[in-house]
GUDRENDO-349967 format. One record per residue (C-alpha): x negated, y negated, z; residue number from 0. Coordinates in nm, 2 decimals, padded with zeros to 4 digits, always signed. Example, Ala and Ser with C-alpha at 12.3 -4.5 7.8 and 13.67 -1.06 7.14 Angstrom:
// GUDRENDO-349967
- -01.23; +00.45; +00.78; 0
- -01.37; +00.11; +00.71; 1
//
This chain:
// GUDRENDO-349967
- -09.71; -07.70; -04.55; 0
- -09.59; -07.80; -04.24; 1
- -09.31; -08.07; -04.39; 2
- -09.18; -07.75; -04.64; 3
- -09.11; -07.53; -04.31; 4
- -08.97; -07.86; -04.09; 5
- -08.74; -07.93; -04.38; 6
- -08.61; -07.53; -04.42; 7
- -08.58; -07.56; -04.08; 8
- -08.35; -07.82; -04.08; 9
- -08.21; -07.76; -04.35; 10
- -08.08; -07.38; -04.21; 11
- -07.98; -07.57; -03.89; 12
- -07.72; -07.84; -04.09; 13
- -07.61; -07.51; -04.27; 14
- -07.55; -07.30; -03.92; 15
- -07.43; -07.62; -03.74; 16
- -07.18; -07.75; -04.07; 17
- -07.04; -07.39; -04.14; 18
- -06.98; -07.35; -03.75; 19
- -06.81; -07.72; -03.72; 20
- -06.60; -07.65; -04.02; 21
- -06.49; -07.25; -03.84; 22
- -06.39; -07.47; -03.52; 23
- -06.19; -07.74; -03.74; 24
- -06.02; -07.43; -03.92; 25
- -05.94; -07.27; -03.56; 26
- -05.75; -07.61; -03.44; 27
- -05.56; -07.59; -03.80; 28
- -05.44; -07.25; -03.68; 29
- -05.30; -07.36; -03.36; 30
- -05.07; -07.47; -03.39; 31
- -05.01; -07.34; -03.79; 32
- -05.09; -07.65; -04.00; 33
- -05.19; -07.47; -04.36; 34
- -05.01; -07.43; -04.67; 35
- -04.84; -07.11; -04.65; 36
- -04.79; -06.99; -05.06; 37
- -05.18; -07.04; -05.07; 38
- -05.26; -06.84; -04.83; 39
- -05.08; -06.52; -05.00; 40
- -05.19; -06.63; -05.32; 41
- -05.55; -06.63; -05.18; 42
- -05.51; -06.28; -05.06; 43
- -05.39; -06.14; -05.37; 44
- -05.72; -06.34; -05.54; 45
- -05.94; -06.19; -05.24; 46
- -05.81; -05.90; -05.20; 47
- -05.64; -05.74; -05.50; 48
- -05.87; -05.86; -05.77; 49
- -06.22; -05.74; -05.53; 50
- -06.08; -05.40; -05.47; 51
- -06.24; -05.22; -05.81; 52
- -06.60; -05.34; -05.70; 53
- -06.53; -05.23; -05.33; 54
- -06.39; -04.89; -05.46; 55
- -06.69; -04.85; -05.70; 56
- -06.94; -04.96; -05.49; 57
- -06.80; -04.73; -05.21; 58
- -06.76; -04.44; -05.39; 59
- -07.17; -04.45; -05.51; 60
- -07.22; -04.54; -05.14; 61
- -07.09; -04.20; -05.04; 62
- -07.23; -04.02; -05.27; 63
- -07.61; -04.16; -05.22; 64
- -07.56; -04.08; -04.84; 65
- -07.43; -03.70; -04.89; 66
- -07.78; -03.69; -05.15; 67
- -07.99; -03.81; -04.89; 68
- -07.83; -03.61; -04.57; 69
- -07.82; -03.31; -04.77; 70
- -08.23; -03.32; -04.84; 71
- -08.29; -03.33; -04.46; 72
- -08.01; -03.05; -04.38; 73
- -08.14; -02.84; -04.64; 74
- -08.48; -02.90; -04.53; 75
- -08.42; -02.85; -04.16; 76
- -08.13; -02.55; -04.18; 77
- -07.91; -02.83; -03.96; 78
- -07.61; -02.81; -04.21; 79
- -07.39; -02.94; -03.90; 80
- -07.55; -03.29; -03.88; 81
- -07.40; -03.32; -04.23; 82
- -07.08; -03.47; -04.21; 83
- -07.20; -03.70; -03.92; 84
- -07.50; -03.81; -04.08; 85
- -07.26; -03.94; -04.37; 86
- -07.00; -04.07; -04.18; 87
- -07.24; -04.29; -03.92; 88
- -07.39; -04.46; -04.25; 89
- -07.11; -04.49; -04.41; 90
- -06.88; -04.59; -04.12; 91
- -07.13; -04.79; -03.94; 92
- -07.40; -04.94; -04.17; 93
- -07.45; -04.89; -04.50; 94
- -07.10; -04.93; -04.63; 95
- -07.04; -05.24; -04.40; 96
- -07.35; -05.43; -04.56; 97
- -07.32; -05.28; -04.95; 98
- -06.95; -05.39; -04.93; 99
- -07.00; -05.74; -04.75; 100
- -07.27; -05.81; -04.96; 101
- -07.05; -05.69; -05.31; 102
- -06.79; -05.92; -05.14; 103
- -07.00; -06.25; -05.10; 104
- -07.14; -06.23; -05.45; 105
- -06.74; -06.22; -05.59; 106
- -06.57; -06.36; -05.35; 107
- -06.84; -06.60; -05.20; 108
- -06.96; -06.73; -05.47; 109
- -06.66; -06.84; -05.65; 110
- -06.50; -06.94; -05.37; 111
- -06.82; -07.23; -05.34; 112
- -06.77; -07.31; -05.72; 113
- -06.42; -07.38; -05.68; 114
- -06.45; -07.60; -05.43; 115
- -06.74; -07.80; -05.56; 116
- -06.57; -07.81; -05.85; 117
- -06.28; -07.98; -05.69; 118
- -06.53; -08.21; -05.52; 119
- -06.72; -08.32; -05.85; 120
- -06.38; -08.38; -06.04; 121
- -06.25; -08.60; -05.71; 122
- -05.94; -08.37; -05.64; 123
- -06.04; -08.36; -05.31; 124
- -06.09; -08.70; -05.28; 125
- -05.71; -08.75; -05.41; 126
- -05.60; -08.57; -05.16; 127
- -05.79; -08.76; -04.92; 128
- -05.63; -09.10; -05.06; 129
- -05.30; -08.94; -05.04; 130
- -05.34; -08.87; -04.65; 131
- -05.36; -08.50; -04.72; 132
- -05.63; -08.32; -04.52; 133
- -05.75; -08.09; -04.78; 134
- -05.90; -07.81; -04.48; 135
- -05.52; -07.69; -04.46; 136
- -05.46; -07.66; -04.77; 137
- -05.83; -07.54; -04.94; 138
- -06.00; -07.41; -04.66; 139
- -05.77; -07.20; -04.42; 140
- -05.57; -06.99; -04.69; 141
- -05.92; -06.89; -04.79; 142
- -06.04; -06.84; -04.43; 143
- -05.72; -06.61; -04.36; 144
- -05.73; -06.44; -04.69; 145
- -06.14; -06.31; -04.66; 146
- -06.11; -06.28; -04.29; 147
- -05.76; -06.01; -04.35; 148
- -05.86; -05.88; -04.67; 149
- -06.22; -05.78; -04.60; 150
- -06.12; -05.60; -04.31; 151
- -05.86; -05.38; -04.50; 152
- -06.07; -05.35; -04.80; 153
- -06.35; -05.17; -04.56; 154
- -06.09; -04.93; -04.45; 155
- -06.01; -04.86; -04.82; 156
- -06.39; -04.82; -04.89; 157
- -06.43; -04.59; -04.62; 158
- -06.23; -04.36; -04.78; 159
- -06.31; -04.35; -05.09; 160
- -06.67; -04.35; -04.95; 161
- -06.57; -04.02; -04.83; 162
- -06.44; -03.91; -05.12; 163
- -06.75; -03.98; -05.32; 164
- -06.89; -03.76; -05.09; 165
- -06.70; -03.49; -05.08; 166
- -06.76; -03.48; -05.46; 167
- -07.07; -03.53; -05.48; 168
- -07.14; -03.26; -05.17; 169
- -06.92; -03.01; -05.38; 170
- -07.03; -03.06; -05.76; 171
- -07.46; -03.16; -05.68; 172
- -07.54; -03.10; -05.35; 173
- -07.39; -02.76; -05.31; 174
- -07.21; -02.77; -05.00; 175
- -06.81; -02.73; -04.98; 176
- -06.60; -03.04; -04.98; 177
- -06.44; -02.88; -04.66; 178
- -06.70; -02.82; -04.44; 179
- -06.82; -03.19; -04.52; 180
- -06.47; -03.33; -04.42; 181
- -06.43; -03.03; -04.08; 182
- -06.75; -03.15; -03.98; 183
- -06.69; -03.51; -04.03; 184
- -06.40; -03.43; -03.84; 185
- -06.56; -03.29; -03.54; 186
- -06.81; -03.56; -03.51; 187
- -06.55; -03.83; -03.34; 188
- -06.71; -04.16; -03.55; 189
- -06.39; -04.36; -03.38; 190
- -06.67; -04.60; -03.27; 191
- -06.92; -04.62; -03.56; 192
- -06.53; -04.64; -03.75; 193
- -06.42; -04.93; -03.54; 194
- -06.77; -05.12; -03.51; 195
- -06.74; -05.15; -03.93; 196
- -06.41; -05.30; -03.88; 197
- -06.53; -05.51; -03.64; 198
- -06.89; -05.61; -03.88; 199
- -06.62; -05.63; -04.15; 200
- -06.40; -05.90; -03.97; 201
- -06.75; -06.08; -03.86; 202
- -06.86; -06.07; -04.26; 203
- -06.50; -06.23; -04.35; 204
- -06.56; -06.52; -04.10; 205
- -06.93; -06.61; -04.17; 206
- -06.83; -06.59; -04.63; 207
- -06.54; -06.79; -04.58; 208
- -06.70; -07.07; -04.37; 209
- -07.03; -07.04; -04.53; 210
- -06.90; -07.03; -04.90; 211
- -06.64; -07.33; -04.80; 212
- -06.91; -07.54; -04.64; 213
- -07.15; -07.55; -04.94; 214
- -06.86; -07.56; -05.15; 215
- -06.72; -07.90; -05.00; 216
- -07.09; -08.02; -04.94; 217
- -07.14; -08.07; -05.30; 218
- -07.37; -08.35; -05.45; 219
- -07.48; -08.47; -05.78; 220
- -07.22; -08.33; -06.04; 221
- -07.25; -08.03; -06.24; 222
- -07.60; -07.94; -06.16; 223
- -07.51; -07.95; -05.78; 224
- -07.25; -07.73; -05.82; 225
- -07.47; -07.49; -05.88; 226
- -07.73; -07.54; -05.68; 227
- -07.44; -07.52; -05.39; 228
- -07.37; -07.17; -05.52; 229
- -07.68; -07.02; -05.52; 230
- -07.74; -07.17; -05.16; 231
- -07.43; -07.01; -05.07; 232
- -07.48; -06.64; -05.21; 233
- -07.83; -06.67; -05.02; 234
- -07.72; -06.77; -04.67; 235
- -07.40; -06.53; -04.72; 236
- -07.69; -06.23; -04.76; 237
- -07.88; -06.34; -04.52; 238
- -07.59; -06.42; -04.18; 239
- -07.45; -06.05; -04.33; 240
- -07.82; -05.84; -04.22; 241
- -07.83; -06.15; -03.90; 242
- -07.43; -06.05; -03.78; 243
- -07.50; -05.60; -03.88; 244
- -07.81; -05.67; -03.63; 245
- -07.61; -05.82; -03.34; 246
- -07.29; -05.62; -03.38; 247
- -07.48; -05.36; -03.40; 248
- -07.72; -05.43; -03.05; 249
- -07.39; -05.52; -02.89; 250
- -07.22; -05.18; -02.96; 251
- -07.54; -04.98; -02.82; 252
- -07.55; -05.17; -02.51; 253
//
């Protein structure tokens, strides 16, 4: 008992203290720019344009579940003002930041891990090695930039089609006009709750991308480590997303 919980214990410390070594070592790549620049933009059209149908869909059902369960309580209560804020917080502020970031690791994260171990297993990256190529400037930081940029926008385009969803779904099942959803969403002034998802969105980007590249260039013991490195990475991806909405969270109600 006690040498299962000393060896998860170290094993989540080599995770934290590898994937925050390897976010350092992609910082001094950055400054000044040492990383190949045609990967980077075709990483954000990998990250970005081929996620944005899951962060669409899962935004819209995220808007649309929050209107459902707002609407109980208003109805309930008579408080048909609290509406549009009681949408917009959860969708602005904490439900839409996780769903997404969590919709994001399992794409994005994942494959991102099984690429690179993939690479590892088949010895590319030890090529590039022999060739005197650093391989973190050329595998790692167009990924990095790509998740850490494209995350950030795609929460800005789930936000609205969260909103959408609910507008639809307050209009067509709920029974409450689409407008005075959207007036009072208007009137509630979420700048914050907006701007702390952005910020829990750039947070998200950071922790896949160093997280998913750690386990990814970590791999041991062929095909079947591979996958073990991808489940390992989906998990601690879940878990840092609930550990970073906590603290950002915390922060923003000091």
């Amino acid at each position: 008992m006690a040498s299962s919980v000393g060896g998860a214990v170290l094993a989540i410390a080599e995770t934290i203290g590898g994937a925050v070594t390897l976010l350092f070592r992609i910082l001094r790549a950055l400054f000044p720019p040492r990383y190949d620049a045609e990967g980077v933009w075709r990483s954000f059209y990998n990250v970005g344009v081929k996620s944005y149908p899951i962060v669409v869909m899962t935004a819209l059902f995220v808007g649309a579940i929050m209107v459902i369960q707002t609407a109980f309580y208003v109805k309930k209560t008579g408080a048909t003002g609290i509406i549009g804020y009681g949408v917009g917080f959860s969708v602005f502020a904490e439900i839409g930041p996780i769903l997404i970031g969590l919709m994001f690791s399992g794409r994005v994260g994942a494959n991102n891990t099984a690429e690179l171990g993939t690479m590892v297993v088949t010895e590319q990256v030890d090529a590039l090695r022999a060739l005197a190529i650093d391989p973190l400037p050329y595998l790692v930081v167009p990924r990095f930039l790509a998740m850490l940029g494209m995350l950030t926008l795609l929460m800005v385009l789930g936000d609205l089609f969260a909103i959408v969803g609910a507008a639809l779904t307050a209009q067509l099942l709920v029974g409450f006009h689409w407008r005075v959803l959207v007036a009072d969403l208007l009137q509630s002034r979420l700048l914050d709750e907006f701007t702390m998802g952005l910020v829990k969105a750039a947070c998200f980007g950071i922790s896949i991308s160093c997280i998913s590249c750690y386990f990814g260039l970590a791999v041991r013991g062929g095909a079947t480590g591979v996958g073990r490195a991808v489940n390992n990475s989906v998990v601690s991806n879940a878990t840092a997303i609930f550990v970073i909405d906590f603290v950002v969270g915390y922060l923003y109600s000091l």
